[in-house]
N, C-alpha and C positions, 0 to 999 in steps of 0.2 A: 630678405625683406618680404618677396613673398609669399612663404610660410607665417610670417607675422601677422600678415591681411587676413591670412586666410584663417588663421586662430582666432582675432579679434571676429572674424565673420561668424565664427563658428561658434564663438562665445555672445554673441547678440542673438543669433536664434536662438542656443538653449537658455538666454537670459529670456527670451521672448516667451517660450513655452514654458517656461517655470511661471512666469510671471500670469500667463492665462491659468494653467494650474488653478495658482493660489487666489486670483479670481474666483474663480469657478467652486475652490472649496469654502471659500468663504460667503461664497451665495449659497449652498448647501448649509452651511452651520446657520446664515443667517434665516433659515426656513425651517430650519431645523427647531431650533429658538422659539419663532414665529411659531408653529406648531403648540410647541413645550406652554407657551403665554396660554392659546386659546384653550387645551387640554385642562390648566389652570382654573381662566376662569370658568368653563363648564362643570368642573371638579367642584367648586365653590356653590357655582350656580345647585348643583344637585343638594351640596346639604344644607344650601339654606332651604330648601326649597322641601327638604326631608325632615329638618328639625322645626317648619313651620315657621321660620323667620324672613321670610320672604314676604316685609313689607316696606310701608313707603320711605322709612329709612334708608334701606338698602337700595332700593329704586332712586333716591333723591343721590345717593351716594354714586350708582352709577352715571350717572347723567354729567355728574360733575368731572369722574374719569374717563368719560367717551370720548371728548375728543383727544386726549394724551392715545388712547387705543386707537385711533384712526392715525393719528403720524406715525405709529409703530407701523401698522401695515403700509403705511405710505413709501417707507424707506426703498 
């Protein structure tokens, strides 16, 4: 029987450490992401801004996805 405690014991810490783990890498991927979006829109931001199409359309168009872009970094 107590071999039994001590397997379940044994098996809640490493359930415990996997489980910060996959935490942990999933706050990584989620920055990761985060990253990838802003890289994006700056990518964007360059060639309108190259091809001279940086105007009030595109300014009226951001304005309208700012704040969906503010809950993304809110997460």
């Amino acid at each position: 029987m107590k071999y039994l405690q001590e397997a379940l014991k044994r098996l809640e810490i490493d359930a415990s450490r996997r489980k910060e783990r996959l935490q942990e890498n999933a706050a990584l991927l989620q920055f990761m992401w985060k990253g990838d979006v802003v890289e994006s829109w700056i990518g964007k931001l360059q060639s309108f801004k190259t091809l001279g199409k940086f105007n009030s359309v595109f300014l009226s168009r951001e304005r309208i996805d700012s704040p969906s872009r503010q809950q993304v970094f809110d997460l």
